[in-house]
DRENGUVEX-869447 format. One record per atom (N, C-alpha, C): residue number from 1; residue in three letters; atom name; x, y, z. Coordinates in steps of 0.02 Angstrom, whole numbers, plus 50000, padded with zeros to 5 digits. Example, Ala and Ser with C-alpha at 12.3 -4.5 7.8 and 13.67 -1.06 7.14 Angstrom:
! residues 2
REC     n   res   atom      c1      c2      c3
REC     1   Ala      N   50660   49716   50390
REC     1   Ala     CA   50615   49775   50390
REC     1   Ala      C   50660   49835   50390
REC     2   Ser      N   50642   49888   50354
REC     2   Ser     CA   50684   49947   50357
REC     2   Ser      C   50645   50002   50394
//
This chain:
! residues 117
REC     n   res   atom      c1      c2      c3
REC     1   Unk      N   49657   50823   50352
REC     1   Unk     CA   49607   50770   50356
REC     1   Unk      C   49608   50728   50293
REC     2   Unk      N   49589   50670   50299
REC     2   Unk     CA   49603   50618   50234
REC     2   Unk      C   49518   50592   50223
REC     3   Unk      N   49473   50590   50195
REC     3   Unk     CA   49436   50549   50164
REC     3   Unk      C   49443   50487   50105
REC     4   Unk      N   49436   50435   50140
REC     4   Unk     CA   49443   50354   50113
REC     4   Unk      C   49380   50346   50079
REC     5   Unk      N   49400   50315   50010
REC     5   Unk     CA   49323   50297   49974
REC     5   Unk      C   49328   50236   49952
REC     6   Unk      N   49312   50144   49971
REC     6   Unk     CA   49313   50095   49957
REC     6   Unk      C   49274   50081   49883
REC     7   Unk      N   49294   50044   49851
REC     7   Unk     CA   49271   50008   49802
REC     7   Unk      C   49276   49961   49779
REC     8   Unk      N   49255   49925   49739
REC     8   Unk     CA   49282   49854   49684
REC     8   Unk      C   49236   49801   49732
REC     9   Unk      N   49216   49816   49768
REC     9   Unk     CA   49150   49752   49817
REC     9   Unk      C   49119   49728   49768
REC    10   Unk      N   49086   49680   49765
REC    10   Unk     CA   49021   49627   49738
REC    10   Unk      C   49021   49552   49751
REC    11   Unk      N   48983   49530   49699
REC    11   Unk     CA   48972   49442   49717
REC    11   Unk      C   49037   49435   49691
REC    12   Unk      N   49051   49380   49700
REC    12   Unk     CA   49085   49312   49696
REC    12   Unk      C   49088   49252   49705
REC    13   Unk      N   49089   49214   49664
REC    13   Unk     CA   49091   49136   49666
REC    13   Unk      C   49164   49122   49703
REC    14   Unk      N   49147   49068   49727
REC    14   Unk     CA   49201   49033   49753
REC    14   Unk      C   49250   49025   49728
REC    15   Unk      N   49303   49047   49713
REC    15   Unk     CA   49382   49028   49693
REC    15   Unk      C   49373   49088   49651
REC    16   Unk      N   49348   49130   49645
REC    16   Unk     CA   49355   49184   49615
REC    16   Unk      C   49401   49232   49634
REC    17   Unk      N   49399   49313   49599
REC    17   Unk     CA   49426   49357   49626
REC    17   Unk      C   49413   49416   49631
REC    18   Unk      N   49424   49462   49669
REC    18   Unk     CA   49417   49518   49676
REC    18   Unk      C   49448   49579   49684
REC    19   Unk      N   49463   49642   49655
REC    19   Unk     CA   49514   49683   49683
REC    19   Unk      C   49470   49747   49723
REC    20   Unk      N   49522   49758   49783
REC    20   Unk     CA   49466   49814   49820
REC    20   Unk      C   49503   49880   49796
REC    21   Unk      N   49477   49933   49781
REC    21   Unk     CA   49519   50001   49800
REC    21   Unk      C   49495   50054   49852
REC    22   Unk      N   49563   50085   49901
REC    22   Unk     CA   49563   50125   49928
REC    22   Unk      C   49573   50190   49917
REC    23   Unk      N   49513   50228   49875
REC    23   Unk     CA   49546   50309   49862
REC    23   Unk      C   49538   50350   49913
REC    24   Unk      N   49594   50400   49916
REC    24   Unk     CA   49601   50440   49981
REC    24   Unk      C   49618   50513   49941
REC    25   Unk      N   49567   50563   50005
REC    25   Unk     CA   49568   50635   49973
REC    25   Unk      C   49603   50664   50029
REC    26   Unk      N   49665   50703   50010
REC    26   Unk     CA   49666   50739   50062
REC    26   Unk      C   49766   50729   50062
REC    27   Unk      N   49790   50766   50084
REC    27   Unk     CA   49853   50771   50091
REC    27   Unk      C   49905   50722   50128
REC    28   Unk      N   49978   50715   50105
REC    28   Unk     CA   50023   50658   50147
REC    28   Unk      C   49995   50581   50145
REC    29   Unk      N   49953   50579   50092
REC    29   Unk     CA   49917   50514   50061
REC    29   Unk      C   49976   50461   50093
REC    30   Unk      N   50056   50490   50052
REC    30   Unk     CA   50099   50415   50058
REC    30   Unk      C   50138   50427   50135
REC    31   Unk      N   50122   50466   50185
REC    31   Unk     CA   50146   50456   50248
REC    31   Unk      C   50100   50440   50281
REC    32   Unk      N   50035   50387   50276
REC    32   Unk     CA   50005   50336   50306
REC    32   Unk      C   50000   50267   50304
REC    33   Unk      N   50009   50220   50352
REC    33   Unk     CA   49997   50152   50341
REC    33   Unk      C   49938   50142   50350
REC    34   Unk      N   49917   50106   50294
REC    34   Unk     CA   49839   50095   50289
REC    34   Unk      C   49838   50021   50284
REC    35   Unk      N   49764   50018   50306
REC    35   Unk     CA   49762   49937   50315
REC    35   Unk      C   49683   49916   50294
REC    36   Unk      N   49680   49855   50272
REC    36   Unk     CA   49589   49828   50267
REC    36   Unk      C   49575   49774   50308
REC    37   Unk      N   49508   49812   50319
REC    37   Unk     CA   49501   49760   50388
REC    37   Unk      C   49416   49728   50351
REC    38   Unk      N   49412   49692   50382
REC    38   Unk     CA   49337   49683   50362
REC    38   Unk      C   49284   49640   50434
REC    39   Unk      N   49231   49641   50414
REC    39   Unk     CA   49173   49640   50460
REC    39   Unk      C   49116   49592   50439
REC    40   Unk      N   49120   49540   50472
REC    40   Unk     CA   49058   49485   50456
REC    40   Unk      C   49009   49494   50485
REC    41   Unk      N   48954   49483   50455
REC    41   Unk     CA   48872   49474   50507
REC    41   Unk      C   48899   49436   50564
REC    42   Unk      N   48882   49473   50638
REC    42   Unk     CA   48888   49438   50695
REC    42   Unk      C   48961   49436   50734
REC    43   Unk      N   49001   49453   50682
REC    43   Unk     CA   49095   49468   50706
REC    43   Unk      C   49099   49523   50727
REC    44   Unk      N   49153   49518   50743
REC    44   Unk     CA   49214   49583   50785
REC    44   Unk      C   49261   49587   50711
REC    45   Unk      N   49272   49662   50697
REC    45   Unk     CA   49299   49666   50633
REC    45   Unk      C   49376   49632   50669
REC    46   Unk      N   49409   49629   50587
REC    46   Unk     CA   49471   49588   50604
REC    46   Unk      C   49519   49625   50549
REC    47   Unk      N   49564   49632   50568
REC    47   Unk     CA   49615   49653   50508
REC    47   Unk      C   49620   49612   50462
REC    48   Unk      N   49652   49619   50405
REC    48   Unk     CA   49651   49567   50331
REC    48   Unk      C   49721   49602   50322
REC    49   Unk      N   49760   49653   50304
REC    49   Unk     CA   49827   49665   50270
REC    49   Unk      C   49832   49731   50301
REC    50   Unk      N   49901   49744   50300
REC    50   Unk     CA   49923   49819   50306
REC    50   Unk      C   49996   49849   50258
REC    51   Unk      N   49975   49897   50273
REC    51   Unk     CA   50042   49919   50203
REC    51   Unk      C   50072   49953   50235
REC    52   Unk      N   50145   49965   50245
REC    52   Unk     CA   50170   50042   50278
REC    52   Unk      C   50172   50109   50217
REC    53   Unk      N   50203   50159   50226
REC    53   Unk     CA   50218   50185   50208
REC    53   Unk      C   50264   50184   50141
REC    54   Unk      N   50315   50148   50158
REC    54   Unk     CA   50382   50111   50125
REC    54   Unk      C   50360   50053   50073
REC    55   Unk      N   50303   50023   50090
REC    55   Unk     CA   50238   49966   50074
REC    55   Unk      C   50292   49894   50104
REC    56   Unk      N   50303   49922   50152
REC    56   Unk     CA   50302   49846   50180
REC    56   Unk      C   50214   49823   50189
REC    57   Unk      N   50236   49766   50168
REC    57   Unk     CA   50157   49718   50190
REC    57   Unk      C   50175   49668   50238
REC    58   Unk      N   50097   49656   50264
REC    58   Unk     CA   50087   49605   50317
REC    58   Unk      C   50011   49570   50309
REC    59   Unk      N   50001   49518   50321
REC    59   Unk     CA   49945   49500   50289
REC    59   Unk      C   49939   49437   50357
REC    60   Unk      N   49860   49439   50351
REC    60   Unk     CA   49844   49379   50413
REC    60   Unk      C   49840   49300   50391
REC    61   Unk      N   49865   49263   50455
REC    61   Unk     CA   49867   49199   50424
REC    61   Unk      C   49810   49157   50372
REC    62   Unk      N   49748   49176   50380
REC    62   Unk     CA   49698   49173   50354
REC    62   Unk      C   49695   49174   50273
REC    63   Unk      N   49734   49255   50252
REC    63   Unk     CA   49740   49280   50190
REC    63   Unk      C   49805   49275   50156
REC    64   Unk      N   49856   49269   50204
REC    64   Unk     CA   49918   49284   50183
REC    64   Unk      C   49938   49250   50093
REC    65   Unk      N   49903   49219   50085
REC    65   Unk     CA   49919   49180   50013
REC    65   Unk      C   49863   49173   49964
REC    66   Unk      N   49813   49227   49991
REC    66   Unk     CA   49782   49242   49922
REC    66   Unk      C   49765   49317   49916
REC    67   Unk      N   49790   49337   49987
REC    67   Unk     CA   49769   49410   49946
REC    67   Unk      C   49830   49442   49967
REC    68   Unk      N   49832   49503   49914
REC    68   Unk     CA   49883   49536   49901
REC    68   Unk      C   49872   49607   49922
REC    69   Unk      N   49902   49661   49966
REC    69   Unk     CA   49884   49728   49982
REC    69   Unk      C   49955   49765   49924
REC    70   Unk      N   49912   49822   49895
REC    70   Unk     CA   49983   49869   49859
REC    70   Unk      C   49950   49942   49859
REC    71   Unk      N   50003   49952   49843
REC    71   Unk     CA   50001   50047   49867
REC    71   Unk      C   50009   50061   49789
REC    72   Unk      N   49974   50121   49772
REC    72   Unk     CA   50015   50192   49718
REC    72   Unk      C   50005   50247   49764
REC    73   Unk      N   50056   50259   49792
REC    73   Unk     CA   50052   50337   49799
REC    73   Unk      C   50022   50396   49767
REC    74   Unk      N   50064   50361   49704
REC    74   Unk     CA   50021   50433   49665
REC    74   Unk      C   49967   50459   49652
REC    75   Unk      N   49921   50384   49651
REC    75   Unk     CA   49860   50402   49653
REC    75   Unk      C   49831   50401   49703
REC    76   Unk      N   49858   50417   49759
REC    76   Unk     CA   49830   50375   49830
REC    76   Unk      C   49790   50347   49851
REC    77   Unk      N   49790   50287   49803
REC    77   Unk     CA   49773   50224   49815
REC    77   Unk      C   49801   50156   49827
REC    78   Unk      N   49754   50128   49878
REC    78   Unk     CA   49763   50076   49914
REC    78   Unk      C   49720   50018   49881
REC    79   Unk      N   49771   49942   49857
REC    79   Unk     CA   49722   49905   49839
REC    79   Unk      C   49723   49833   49882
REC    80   Unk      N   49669   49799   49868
REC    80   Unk     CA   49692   49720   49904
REC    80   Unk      C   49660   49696   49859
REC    81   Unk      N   49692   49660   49811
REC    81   Unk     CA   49689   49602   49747
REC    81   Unk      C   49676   49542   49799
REC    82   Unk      N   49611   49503   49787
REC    82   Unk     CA   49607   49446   49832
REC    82   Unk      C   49583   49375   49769
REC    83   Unk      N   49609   49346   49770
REC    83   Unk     CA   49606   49282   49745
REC    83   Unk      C   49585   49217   49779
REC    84   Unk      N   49571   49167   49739
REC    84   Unk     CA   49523   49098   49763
REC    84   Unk      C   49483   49120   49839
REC    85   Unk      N   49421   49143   49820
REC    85   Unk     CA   49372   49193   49871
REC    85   Unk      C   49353   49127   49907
REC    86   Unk      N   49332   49128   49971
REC    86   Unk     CA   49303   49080   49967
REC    86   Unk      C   49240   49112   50031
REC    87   Unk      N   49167   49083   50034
REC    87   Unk     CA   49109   49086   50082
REC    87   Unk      C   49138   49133   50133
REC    88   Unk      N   49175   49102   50165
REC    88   Unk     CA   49203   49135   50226
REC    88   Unk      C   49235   49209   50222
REC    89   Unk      N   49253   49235   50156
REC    89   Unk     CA   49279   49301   50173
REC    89   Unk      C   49210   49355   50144
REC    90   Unk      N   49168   49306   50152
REC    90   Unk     CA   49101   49362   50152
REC    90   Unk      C   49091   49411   50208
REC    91   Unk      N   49084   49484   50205
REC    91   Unk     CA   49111   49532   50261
REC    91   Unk      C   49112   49601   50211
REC    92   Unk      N   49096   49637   50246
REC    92   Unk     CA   49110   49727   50238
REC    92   Unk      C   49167   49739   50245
REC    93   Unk      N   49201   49753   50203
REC    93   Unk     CA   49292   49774   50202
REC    93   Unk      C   49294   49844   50182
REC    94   Unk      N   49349   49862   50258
REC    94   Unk     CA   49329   49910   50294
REC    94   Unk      C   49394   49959   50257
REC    95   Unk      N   49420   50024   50229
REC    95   Unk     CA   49492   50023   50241
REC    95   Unk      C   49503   50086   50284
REC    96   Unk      N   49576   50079   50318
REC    96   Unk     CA   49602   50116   50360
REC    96   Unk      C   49656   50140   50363
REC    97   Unk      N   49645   50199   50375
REC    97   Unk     CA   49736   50264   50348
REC    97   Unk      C   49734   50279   50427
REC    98   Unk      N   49809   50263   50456
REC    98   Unk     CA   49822   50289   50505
REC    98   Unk      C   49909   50336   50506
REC    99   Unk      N   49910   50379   50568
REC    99   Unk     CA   49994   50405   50553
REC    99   Unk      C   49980   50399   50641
REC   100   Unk      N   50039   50369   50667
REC   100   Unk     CA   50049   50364   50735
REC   100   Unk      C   50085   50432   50758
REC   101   Unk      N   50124   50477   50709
REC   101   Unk     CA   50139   50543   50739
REC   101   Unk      C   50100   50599   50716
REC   102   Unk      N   50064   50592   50686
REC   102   Unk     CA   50005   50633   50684
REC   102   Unk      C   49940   50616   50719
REC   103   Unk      N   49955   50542   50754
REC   103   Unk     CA   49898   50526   50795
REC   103   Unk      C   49835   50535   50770
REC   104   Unk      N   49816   50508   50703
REC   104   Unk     CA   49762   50526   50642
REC   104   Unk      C   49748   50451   50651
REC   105   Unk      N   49694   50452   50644
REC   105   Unk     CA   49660   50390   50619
REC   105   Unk      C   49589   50400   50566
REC   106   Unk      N   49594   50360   50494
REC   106   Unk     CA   49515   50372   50468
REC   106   Unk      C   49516   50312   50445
REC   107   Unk      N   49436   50290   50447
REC   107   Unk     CA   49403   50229   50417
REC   107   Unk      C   49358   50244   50348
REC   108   Unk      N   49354   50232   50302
REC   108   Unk     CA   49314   50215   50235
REC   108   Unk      C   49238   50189   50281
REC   109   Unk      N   49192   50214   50219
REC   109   Unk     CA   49134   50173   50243
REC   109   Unk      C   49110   50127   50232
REC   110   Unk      N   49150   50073   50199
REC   110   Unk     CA   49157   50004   50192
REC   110   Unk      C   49129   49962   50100
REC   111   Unk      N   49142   49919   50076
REC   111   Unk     CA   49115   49899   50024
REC   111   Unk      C   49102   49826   50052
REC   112   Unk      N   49051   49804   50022
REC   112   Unk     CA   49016   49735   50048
REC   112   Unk      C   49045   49690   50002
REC   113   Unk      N   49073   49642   49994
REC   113   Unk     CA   49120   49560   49964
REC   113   Unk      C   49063   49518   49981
REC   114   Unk      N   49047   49487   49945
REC   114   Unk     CA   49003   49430   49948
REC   114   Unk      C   49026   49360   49899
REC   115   Unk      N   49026   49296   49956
REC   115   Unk     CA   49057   49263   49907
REC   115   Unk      C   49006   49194   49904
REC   116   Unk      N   48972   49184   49847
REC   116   Unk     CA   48941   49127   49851
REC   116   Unk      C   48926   49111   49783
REC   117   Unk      N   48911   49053   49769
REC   117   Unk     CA   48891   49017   49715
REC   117   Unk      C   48803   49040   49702
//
């Protein structure tokens, strides 16, 4: 079993930045692709980045060029460095360790991003 613990949430001004971290307890840390998703008042959560294993990344058209997802294994942690913030990525960012052959899935209990002047 893996327990996810989010952090690095708070305010932010507009064009600011933020880095999130994903710490994870629990074994085979680097044979999961984990991903952050996040959740607006009134939305359907939405993915934001994913990392594989290998750390390939993938990032949504939305974010793809200001935020950044990276892995340490070692510490098994997961981060998303997000840059020039803007109103709109105000949302509970969510993160998520999955293994499709272990058929595992866990969610973090989210850190709140707030971005306003």
């Amino acid at each position: 079993q893996v327990q996810l613990v989010e952090s690095g949430g708070g305010l932010a001004q507009p064009g600011g930045s933020l880095r999130l971290s994903c710490v994870a307890e629990g074994e085979f840390f680097g044979l999961y692709t984990v991903s952050w998703y996040r959740q607006a008042p009134g939305k359907e959560r939405e993915l934001v980045a994913r990392i594989t294993p290998r750390s390939s990344a993938i990032s949504t058209a939305s974010t793809k060029d200001r935020f950044t997802i990276s892995r340490d294994n070692a510490k098994n942690t997961v981060y998303l460095q997000m840059t020039s913030l803007k109103p709109e990525d105000t949302a509970v960012y969510y993160c998520n360790a999955e293994n499709a052959i272990l058929n595992v899935k866990y969610w973090g209990q989210g850190t709140q991003v707030t971005v306003s002047s």
